[in-house]
Every structure is written in C-alpha cells, then in structure tokens.
N, C-alpha and C positions, 0 to 999 in steps of 0.2 A: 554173476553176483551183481546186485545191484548198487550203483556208485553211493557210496555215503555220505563223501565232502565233495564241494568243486570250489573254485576259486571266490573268495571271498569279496564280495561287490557292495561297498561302503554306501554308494547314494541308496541303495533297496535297506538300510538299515538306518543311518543316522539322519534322513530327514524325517523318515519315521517318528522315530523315538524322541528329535529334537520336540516335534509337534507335540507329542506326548505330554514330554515334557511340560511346555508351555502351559497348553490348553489345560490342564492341572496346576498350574502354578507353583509347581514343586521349589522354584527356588527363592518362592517369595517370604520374607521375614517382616516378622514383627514384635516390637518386645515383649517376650512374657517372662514365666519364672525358669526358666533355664539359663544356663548359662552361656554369655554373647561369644559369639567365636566371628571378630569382622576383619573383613581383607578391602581394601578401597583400591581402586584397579590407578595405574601410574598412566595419569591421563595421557592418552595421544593426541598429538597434533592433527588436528582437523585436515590439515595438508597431506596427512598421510596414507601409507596403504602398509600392512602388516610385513614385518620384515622375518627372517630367521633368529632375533634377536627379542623381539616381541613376542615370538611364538616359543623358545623357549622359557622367556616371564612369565606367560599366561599359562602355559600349563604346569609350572610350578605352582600358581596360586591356585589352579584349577584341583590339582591335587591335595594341596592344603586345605581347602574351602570343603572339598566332599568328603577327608579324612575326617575333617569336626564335626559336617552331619552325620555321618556315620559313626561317632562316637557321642552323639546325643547334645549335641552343641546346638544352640539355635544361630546358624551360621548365614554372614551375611556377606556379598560381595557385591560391590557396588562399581558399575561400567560409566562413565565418561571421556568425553574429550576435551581436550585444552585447545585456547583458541590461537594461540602461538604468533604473537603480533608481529614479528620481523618475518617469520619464515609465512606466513599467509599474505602478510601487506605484500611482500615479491611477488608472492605465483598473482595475485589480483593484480596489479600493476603490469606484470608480464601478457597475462591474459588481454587487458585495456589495449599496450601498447599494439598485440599482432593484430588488434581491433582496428587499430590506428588511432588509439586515444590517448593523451597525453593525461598521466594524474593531476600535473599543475593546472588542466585547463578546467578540473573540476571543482566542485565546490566539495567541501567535506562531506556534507550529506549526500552530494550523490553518486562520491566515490562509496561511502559506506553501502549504500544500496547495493551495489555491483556486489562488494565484500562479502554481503548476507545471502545472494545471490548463488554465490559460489562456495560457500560455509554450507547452504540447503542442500547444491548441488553434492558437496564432497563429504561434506564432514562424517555423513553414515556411513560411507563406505569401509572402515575400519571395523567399526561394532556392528555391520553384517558380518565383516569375515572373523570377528570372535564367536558370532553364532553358529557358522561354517565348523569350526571348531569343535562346537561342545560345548563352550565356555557357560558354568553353570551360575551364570551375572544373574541378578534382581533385575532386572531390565524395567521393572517398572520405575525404577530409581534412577534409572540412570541421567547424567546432570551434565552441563558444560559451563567452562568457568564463563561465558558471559551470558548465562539466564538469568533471571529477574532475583531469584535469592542470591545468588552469588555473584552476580556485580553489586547486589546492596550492599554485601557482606564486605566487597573491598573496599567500597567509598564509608561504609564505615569507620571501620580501619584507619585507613587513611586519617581522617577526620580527628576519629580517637586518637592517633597515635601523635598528630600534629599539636594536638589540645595538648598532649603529655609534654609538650615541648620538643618530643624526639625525631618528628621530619622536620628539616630548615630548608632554606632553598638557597643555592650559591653561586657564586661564580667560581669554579674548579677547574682543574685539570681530567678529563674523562677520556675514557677510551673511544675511538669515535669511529662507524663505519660507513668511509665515503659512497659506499655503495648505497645502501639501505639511507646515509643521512643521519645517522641517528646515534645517538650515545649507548654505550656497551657495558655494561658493569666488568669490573676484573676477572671474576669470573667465567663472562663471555669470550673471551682471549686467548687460544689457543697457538701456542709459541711453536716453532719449527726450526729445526737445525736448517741456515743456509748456507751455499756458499756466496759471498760476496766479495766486495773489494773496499779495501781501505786507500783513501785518499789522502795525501799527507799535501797538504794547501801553507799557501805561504802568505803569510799576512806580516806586509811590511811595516818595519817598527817605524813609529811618527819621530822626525828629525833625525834620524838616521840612516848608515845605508842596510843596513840588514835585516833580517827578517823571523819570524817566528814561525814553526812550522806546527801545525794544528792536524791531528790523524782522524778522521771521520769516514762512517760508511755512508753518510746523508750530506753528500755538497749540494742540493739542493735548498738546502733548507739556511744557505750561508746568508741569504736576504733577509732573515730574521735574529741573524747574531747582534746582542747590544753589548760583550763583554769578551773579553776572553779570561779565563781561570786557569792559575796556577796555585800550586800547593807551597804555604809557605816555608815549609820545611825542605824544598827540592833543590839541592842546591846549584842544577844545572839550567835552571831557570829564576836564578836571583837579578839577573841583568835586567829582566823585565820588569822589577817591581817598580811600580809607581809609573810606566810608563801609559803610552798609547798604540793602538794598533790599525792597520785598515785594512778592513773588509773585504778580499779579495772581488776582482769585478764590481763590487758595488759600492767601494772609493769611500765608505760611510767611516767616522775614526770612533772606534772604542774603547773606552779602559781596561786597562790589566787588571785584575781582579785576586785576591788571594782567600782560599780556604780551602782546609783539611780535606773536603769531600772527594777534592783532585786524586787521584789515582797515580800516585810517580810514575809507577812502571807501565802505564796503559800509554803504547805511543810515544809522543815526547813530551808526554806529562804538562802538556797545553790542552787545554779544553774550550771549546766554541761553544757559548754560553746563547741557546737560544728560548728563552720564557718562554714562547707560545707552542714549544712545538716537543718538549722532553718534558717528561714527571719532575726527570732532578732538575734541570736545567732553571724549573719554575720555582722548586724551592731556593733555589741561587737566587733568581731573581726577586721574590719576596724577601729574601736576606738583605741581598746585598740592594734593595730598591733600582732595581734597573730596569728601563724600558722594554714593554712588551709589542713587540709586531707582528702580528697575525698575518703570515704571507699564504695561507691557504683557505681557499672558498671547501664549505661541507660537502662538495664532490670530488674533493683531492685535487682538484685544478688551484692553479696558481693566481693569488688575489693582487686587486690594484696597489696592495698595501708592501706586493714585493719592488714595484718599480720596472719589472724585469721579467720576461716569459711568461707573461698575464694573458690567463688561458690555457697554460699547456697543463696537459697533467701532469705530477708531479715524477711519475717515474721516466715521462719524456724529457723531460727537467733535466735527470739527473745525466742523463747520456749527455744530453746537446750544452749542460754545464762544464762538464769535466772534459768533453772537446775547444769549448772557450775557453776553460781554463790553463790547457795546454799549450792552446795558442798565445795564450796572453803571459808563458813564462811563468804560470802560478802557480803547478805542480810540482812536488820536489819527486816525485815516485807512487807508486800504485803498485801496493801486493794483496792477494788474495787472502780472504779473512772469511773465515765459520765466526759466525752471530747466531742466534734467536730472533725470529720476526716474528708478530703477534699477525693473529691475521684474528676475524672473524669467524666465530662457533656457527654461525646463522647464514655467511657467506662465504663461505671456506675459502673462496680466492681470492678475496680481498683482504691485503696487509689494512691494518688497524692504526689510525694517528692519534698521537696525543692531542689534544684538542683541548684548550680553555672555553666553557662551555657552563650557560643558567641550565642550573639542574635542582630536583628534587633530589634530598637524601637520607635516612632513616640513618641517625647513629645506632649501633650497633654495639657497645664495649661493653655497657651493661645489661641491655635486655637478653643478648646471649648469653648471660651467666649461667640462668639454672640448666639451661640445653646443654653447654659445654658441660657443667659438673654430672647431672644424668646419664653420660653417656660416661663418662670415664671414672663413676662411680657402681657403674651395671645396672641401672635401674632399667637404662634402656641397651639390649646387647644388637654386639652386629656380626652376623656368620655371612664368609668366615670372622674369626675376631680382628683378624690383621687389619680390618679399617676401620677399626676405634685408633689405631694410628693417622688413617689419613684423616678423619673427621678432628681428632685433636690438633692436626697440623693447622687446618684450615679455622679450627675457632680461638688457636693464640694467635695466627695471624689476622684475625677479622678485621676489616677497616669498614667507613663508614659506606650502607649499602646505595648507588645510585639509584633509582628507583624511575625514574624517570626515561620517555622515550619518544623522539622525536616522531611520532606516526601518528596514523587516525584509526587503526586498526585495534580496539583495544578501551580499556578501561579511562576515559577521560580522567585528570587531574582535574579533582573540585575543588581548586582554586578559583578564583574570580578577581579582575583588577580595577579598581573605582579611577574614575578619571584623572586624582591626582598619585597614581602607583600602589596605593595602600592595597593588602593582598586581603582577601575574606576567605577563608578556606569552609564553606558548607554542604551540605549532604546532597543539596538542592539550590538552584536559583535562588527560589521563594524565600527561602533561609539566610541567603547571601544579604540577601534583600533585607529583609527586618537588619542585620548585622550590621550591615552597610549602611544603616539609619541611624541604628542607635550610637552605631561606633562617629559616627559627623555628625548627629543630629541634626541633619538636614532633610526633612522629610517629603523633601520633593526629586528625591532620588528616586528611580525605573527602572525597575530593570535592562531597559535600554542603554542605562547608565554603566552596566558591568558587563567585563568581557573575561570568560572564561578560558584560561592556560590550555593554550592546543595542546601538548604535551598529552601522551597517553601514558600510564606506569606499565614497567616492566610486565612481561608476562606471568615471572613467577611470585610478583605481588600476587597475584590470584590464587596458582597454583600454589603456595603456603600456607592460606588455605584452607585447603581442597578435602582434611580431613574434617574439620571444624563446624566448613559450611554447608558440608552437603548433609549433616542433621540439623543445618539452620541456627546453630550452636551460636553464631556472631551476633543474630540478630532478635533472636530467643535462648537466652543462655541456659533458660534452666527448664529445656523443655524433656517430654520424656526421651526422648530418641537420642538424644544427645549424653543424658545420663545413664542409659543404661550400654551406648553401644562404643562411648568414647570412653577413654583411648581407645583403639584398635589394638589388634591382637599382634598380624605380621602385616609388614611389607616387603613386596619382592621387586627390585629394582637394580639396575645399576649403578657402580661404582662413579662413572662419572659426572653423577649428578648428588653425588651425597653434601655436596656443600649447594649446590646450586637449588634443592627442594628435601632434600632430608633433614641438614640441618633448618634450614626456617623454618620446615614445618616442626619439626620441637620447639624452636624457638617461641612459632605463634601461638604452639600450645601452651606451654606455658605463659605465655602473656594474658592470653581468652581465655 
C-alpha cells in the first residue's frame, strides 16, 4: 500500500506560502467602506531578538487580526520597533568600549553615527523572525519611533504640551541610574526584597557626654547628613529637643530637628536627615530649610563634596565605613534587616539613587483624567478585567512624569538656552531663532548664539504615541487614515507595562 502521510516539513510549506502571501499583498489595507478591525504591534526594542513571551503576543494578535479578515473586517496590523534609549545607548557603548573606545572621547554626532550603525545592523532582526512566524503585519507600514513622522510627532508634542504650560523643567529629586548616568522615571524602579544590615551609629550629643543612636541601612551616605529628626510626640527622645549633634567620623555639628514624618517605632526613633540623597529626607529639608550636600558623583562614586572616600564607589564605602566606624567606637550594634532596593528596569544590577537632578517633567493630575475615568467607566475594558485594578492603582497614585534622560540615543529636547539662561522651547533651531529675537529684541542674535538641552526624553515619550502617529494623527490630525482606523480595536501586551505605555497611550489619545 502506498504511504499516504510522512512527517510533516514546515520550510517545504511556510516559505512557500509566506511568499504567496507577500507577492499578492494579501495583508495590505487601506480604508474603504468596511468596517476597521486595527491591531498596532507592541513595538520591540531594536536591541532585541524574539523571546517566548513575544511569541506568545504575537500570535495572539496573529489570531485576532485573521479572525476579523475572515469575518469581513478590513483588518489592519501594523509591525514596528522602538528605539529603547537606555537599553540600546549600553549594547552601542559596550560595542565602542571592546572597540577600545571610550563614549566620552566622542562627540555626540559621532557616537550617534556608530548608534545608527548598529540600529541598521540590528533592529530587523526581530521583524524577520515575525515573518519566520507567519505573522500576517502590513509590512509596508511598518514604522520605528525614530523615523521622520514620528520624531516630528514627539517634538511636537513636546512643544504643544510646553505651550500648554504642562512640561516645566526643575530641580527634583529623581531616580537615578549610576550605571547608564541617567535619570529614571518611578516607574523604571523595580524594588527587591533584600537582606541587609542595619547600623545603629552614635552621634554624639554637643556639650554633653552621651550620645544619640541613629539606625540606618546606608552609613555611607552619613557625609551628607545636615539634621537629625525626631518625632515630637516620642517621648523617649525629648532629651534631644533643641539640641545638637555630630556627625559620626565627619566631626560636622547638626541640629535636632522635630516632625511628625519620624516613625517612633522604626529603630530608635532618630532619623539621619540627608537632602541629597532620600525622597523624604528632601521633603525634611525643603520643610525644615536645611542644607543640601551632594556627596555622590552620576557614577555612584563618592564626590569632593563628601570630604571623605572621594572616589570610591559607594557600596566600597559602605564596608570600609562601618570598619571605621567600629574602629572609631561609633557603632552601638549591627542586626540583620529585610528592606526593598530599587534597582534599575534597564539595568537590572544596578541599585537606583535618589539623586537631585534638572530635569524635564509633564504634570500629570489633570491630563490623566479622562484616561483614568475611560477605563474605570468600561469605555475602555482590559482582559482579564482584574487589571482595571492595577491601572486604577497606578492613575490615583500618578505623580508628575519625568520625562527627561540623560543620553544622546534618542529623541533630543527642543529646548534651546540664550546666552543669558532664558530657555526657547521650538520645533527647530530656525524657530528658536525668530523666538529668541522677538523675545530680547536683539536682532543680532545666530543661532550661534543658542545651545540646545543634550537631554534626550524618555523613550516612552514616543512610544505613547505609537497609536496616533503611525496614521500621522499628530502632525495631520484630521487625515483619512487616522479617522477612519483610530482608535484601535485590541491590544495584546503585558501587564507590566500597563502604566509605563497603556495608560499614556490613553492618556495621549485623549489629549490628540
């Protein structure tokens, strides 16, 4: 009898058929009078290569997208990459360095070069292996957040949303990662159970013989203490009111300080008040106007401004301090303590510092309104429903977005700054320029005369978005393509990015 099946050999069939495919343009759209059924693919990072994680996204939307052709939809999916500024400026800098080149010895441009270089090299490699796939993408469409529409679309943006009065620029407290150098939105901070050690340090009271004992897991950081805090209600620390204290090893004398924010039961209800280097620590210090001292350089090494182990990095610091401090009689005890450390989304082994820090930042408390209510009135649903929880956690806690990043990989800040500080925030130079006239009336200003904010914005300034602009929606709002395909139908993505690019992009839809 003659065999009728044998073992089933996928390349004799799907490059086939992909071709087919193609060469017919079976998955090309465009609008007509049928009904839009659109999927916009959850851009990947240029750096990347398809994961088990990807591959089940994709073929969920793979199956969504040909259920609506097949049900008479004019169905549209649309493939891109994101250009992922922290996680590609590494792998290019890594590349440089086995090069033996140093990024600081370049000029911005022609690290950029190298960037684009290795963006040409890399960045397809992901949207072949969607093709490898199956994956039934528009591919003539397909877009990356820094092509010529979609970087206009964010200095737009930008631009607009500045005019609106709702990006300022500051001096903040930010999350900062000495690896990359670069500021982190909250967002980017992912916390981990540690074990560590609590130091309980003795900070001798001024004109007395005794001493006040302060419980911290960061005695490093004792070079930037200007206060110690007690809670005024704590009755086993009323001896200290109105006193002074000093500084263990660094002899410097502080005031006692009082306010509610003290924790009684944390320790011994003493708290080592240092501005530059804790969230709350800096709201103390704006309270209470106490001196800020930045003892750490943007690589997490120890700055001139500590006096003391200038140069070391900070977690060398903290061993060869709490050895001196033993030595020096400073230590009352040292027990073992479970904390939370932030480390870096982008650099997973690098802990995260707080860091005071000129930053760009978009308030946030109103333009999220109609997003939040949309979602928690079902206009827009999320399966499963259980993270219309986590989305409503994260848009009553929204604070204001940092937007801002210390790199050259990435969407410049068009800002501009005139020789006496005044800021011009335009789309272009040229623009800056006329601004920069009218606003001095000096009209022997050059653009010579303006220097443009190195500051690149966040990457998911762009990716927010990513639904809007890739029908040119930002820069043509009321074109056909935009009208007929926007909103979108589904997105299929994960949970751990529902505030980091689901919410904003509701957010910017509604805004655009």
């Amino acid at each position: 009898m003659k065999e009728l099946s044998r073992t089933y050999t996928p390349s004799e069939v799907e490059d086939k058929w992909y071709a087919y495919w193609m060469e017919n343009n079976l998955f090309h759209s465009e609008p007509d009078h049928r009904e839009p059924y659109t999927i916009v693919i959850p851009p990947p990072n240029v750096t990347g290569i398809l994961h088990m994680g990807h591959m089940l996204n994709n073929t969920i939307q793979d199956i969504l997208i040909r259920r609506a052709r097949m049900k008479g939809k004019n169905a549209l999916w649309i493939p891109g990459t994101d250009h992922a500024s922290i996680a590609t400026e590494a792998k290019v800098v890594a590349k440089l360095a086995a090069e033996g080149i140093k990024k600081s010895d370049l000029t911005r441009e022609d690290f950029l070069k190298h960037a684009w270089e290795w963006k040409e090299k890399h960045g397809g490699i992901i949207l072949e292996q969607l093709k490898k796939l199956g994956a039934s993408c528009d591919w003539s469409r397909t877009a990356f957040t820094m092509d010529e529409i979609r970087s206009k679309s964010v200095i737009h943006v930008f631009c607009d949303l500045y005019n609106k009065g709702l990006i300022y620029r500051g001096k903040r407290m930010v999350n900062w990662d000495p690896k990359a150098c670069t500021a982190l939105s909250d967002a980017e901070v992912v916390y981990r159970e540690e074990h560590s050690k609590l130091y309980y340090l003795r900070y001798k009271i001024v004109g007395e013989d005794g001493y006040a004992i302060v419980a911290t897991t960061r005695p490093e950081t004792i070079m930037g203490d200007t206060a110690m805090c007690i809670n005024p209600d704590d009755p086993k620390n009323q001896h200290l009111r109105g006193k002074k204290v000093i500084v263990p090893l660094v002899g410097r004398e502080i005031p006692v300080i009082e306010d509610a924010y003290v924790d009684i039961e944390f320790g011994t209800g003493c708290l080592k008040v240092t501005p530059a280097h804790d969230m709350n620590d800096n709201m103390l210090g704006q309270k209470h106007s106490l001196e800020t001292i930045d003892i750490f350089n943007e690589d997490g090494t120890i700055s001139d401004a500590a006096g003391m182990y200038v140069g070391m990095d900070r977690f060398d610091v903290r061993k060869q301090i709490a050895i001196d401090l033993e030595k020096a009689g400073l230590i009352e005890k040292v027990e073992d303590y479970e904390n939370k450390v932030g480390y870096s989304e982008r650099n997973p082994d690098t802990a995260t510092e707080p860091r005071l820090s000129d930053q760009w930042f978009l308030k946030m408390s109103e333009i999220s309104k109609p997003a939040h209510r949309a979602v928690m009135d079902d206009v827009i649903r999320f399966v499963p429903e259980k993270f219309k929880n986590t989305y409503n956690h994260w848009m009553e806690e929204i604070k204001d977005w940092c937007i801002s990043r210390q790199l050259w990989w990435g969407h410049r800040v068009p800002a501009y700054y005139l020789p006496d500080g005044k800021i011009i925030v335009a789309e272009n130079i040229e623009s800056a320029l006329e601004q920069a006239i009218s606003l001095t009336g000096n009209a022997s200003l050059t653009i010579a005369d303006l220097k443009q904010d190195e500051d690149c914005l966040d990457t998911w300034f762009s990716s927010w978005l990513w639904p809007i602009s890739l029908f040119n929606g930002i820069l043509d709002p009321d074109n056909e393509e935009i009208k007929y395909y926007y909103p979108t139908s589904d997105l299929v993505t994960g949970p751990d990015i529902i505030f980091f690019w689901v919410a904003r992009m509701i957010i910017a839809g509604f805004e655009y």
